[in-house]
N, C-alpha and C positions, 0 to 999 in steps of 0.2 A: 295524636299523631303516632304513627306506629314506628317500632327502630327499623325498619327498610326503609321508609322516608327518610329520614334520619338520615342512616347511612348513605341514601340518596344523594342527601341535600347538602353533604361534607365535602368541602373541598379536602380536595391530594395535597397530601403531605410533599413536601419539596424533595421527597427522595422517589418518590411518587410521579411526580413532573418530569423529574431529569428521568426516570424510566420510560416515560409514555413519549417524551420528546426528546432522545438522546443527542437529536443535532442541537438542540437549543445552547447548553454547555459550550458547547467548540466556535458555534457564533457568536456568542460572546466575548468569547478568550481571543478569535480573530477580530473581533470589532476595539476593544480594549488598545491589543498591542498595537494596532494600526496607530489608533489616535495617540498613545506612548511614542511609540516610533518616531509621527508627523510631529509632533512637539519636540523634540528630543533633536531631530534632527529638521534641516532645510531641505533634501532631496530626496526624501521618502517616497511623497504624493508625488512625484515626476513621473508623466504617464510611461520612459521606458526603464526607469526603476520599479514600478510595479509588472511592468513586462518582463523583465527579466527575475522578477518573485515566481512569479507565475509558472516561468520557463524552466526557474530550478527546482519548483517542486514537482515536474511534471515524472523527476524516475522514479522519486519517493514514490509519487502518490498512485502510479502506474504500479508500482510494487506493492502499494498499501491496498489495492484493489484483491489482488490477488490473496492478501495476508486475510484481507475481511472476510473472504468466504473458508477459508481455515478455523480462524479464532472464531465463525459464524456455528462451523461444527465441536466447538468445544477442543481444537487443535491450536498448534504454533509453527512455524517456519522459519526460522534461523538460521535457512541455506540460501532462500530464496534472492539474498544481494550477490553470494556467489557463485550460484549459479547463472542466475542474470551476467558477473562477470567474464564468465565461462564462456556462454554464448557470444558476447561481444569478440572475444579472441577469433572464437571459433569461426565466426564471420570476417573477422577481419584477414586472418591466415587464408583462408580460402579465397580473397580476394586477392590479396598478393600470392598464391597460387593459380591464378588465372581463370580461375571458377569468377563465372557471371555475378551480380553484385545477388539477382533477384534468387538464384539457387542456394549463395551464401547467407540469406536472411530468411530462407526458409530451412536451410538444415541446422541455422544457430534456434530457432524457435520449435525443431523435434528435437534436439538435446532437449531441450528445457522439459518437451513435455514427456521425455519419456523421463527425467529426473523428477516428473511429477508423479509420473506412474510410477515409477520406484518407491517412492513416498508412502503411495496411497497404499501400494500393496502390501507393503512392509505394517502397515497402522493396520490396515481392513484385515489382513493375511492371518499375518503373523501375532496379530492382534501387540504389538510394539506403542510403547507413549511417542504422540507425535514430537515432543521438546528433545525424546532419547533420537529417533533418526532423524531430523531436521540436525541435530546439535553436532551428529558423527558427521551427517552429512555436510558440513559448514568445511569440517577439517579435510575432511577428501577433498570437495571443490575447490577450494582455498588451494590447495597444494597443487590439484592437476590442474588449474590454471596458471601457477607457476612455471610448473615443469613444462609446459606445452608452451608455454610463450619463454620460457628459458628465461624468465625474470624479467624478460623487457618489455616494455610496450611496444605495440604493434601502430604503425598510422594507418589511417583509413581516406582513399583517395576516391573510392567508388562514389558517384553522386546517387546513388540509388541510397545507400547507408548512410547518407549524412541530407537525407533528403526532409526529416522531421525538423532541422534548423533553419532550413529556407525562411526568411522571414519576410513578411507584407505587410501592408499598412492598412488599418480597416476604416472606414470612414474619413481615408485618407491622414488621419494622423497616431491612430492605435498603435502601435507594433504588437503583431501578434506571429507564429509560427504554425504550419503545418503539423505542428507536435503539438499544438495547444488542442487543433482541431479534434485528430485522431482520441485525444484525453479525452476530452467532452463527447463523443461519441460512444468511447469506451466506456463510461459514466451510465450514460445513457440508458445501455445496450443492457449493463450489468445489473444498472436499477429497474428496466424493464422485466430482466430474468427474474428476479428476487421477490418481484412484489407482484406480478402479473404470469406466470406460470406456476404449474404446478412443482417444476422442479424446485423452483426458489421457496415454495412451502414447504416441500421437503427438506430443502434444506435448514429453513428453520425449524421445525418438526424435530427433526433429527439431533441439533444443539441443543434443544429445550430437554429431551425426554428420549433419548435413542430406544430405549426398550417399549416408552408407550407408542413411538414412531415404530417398532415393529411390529407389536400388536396390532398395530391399525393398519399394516401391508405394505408400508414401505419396506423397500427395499434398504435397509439403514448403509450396509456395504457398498452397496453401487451407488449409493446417493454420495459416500463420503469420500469414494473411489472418481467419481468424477468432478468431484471439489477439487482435489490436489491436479486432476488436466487439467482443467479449466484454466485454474491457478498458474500451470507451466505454462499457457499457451500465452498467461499475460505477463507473466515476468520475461518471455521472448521479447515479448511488445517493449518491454521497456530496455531491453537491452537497443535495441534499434531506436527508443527514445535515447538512449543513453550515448551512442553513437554519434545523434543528431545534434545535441548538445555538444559532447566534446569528440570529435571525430579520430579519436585514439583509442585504442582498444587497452586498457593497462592493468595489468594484474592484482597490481596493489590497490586498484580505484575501490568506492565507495565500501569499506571496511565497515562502518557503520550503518549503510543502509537497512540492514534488515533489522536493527535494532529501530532506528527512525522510521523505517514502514511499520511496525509494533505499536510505537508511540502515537502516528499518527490514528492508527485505526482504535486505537485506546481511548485516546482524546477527542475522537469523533462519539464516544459515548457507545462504542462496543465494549459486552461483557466478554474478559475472559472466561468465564466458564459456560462460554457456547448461549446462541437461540436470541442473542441479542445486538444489533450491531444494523449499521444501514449505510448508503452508499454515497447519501448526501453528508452525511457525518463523517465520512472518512476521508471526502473529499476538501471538509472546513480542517481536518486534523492537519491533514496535509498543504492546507495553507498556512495554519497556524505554525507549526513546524519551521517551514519556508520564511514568513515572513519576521520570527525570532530571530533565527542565523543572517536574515539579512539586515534586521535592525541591530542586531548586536556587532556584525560587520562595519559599519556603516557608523557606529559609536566607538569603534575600535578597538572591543573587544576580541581578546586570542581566543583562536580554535577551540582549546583545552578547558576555558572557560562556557565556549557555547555548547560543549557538550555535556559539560557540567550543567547545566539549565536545560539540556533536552530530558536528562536521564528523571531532572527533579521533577520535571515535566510531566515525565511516565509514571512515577509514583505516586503524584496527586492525582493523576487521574484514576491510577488504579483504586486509592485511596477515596475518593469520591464516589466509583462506583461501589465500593463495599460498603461505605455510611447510605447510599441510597438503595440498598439491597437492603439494610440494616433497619433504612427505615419503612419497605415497604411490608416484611414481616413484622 
């Protein structure tokens, strides 16, 4: 028997595995805490306790979309929760300025994307580390959404902006939202890009190998230049998810989110260093995440401790993928 058989006939190393099926990891760690959770507690499995899991991880995971085609290029964003917050003000000022709900949800989602372009240009341009302007850009947003909302929170009455919390019953006893919809669509739309066009090739091309992806004609610039739109055009999306959820626009809100869009698309069994990552994985991250904070909720666990368990969270996974990088060489 000759050693190509051989190596034929070898099963994959388990570092092996979690690289060939990176969602496998995050379905499991979702299927675990569940059954944790339902043991742990009596109202876990209640079908609008899990509705409302669902419901809360829909800005993460709306933000973790946009994060995966970043960290997909070998990049990071660490603005993307406040500018997300940005946009929500921005939208919502404009409505208590008399502007229509539908012009104020689409001039909060070109902030975003021209904050995308700013990004992109700044990494493609200037040739700048995405972690250096995503990281300044964290502290300017942060601030001019202070100073623009003068520190307060804004309410939001328009039913156009608070129209992703509308919620319906599916099979007459689901509770699901129009925000759940639009999620699964964006999913969809995203995993269609990635895995069935050519741009989604490039864009893996590009994380794997930028220099072999230009020798081969890709355009590496304008591949990684329209990663960071794309990316603004869906963290608008989640600002108007984020709306529909809690219909106040507020300065101070999710502080942590772009550290938990990180985590999840980490824990969905994407590589930080780019060319690896997928859409159904970011999607279990982003439940896994959710249904953590709400089973440690739920056992009455403090805030400060649940994100003591997010961050440990992110480290094993980072941790994991290095042992199974570790073990595929």
């Amino acid at each position: 028997m000759t050693t190509a058989t051989l190596k034929g006939n070898e099963r994959p190393s388990i570092g092996e595995f979690f690289l060939r099926a990176p969602a496998v990891g995050p379905a499991l760690a979702l299927l675990v805490a569940i059954v944790v959770f339902s043991a742990s507690t009596d109202t876990f499995l209640d079908l609008d306790n899990l509705s409302l899991v669902v419901q809360q991880s829909l800005v993460v995971g709306t933000l973790a979309l946009g994060q995966t085609l970043i960290i997909l290029t070998a990049g990071i964003d660490l603005a993307n929760a406040a500018a997300m917050v940005l946009a929500t003000l921005i939208m919502a000022k404009l409505v208590v300025g008399g502007v229509p709900g539908i012009w104020a949800l689409l001039l909060g989602i070109v902030a975003t994307v021209v904050i995308g372009m700013v990004t992109g240009s700044l990494v493609t341009r200037i040739k700048l580390p995405p972690f250096i302007v995503t990281l300044g850009l964290l502290t300017v947003l942060t601030a001019a959404a202070k100073l623009f909302a003068s520190g307060q929170a804004v309410p939001v009455a328009d039913e156009l902006l608070k129209w992703l919390g509308t919620r319906r019953y599916l099979f007459g006893g689901i509770p699901i939202t129009y925000g759940m919809t639009l999620a699964l669509l964006m999913y969809l739309g995203l995993w269609y890009a990635l895995t069935r066009t050519p741009w989604g090739k490039h864009v893996y091309a590009v994380g794997n190998a930028p220099e072999s992806a230009r020798l081969s004609g890709i355009k590496v610039n304008r591949t990684i230049l329209s990663v960071y739109i794309v990316a603004g055009v869906i963290v608008g999306i989640a600002a108007w998810q984020a709306l529909g959820r809690v219909p106040n626009a507020d300065p101070n809100a999710f502080q942590l989110g772009n550290l938990d869009s990180i985590t999840a698309v980490v824990l969905g069994g994407a590589s930080l260093f780019g060319g690896r990552g997928s859409v159904l994985g970011t999607m279990m991250g982003a439940l896994v995440v959710a249904v953590l904070r709400s089973g440690l909720t739920q056992l009455g666990v403090d805030a400060l401790y649940q994100d003591v368990a997010t961050g440990a969270l992110l480290i094993g996974a980072v941790c994991v993928d290095r042992f199974a990088r570790r073990q595929q060489s």
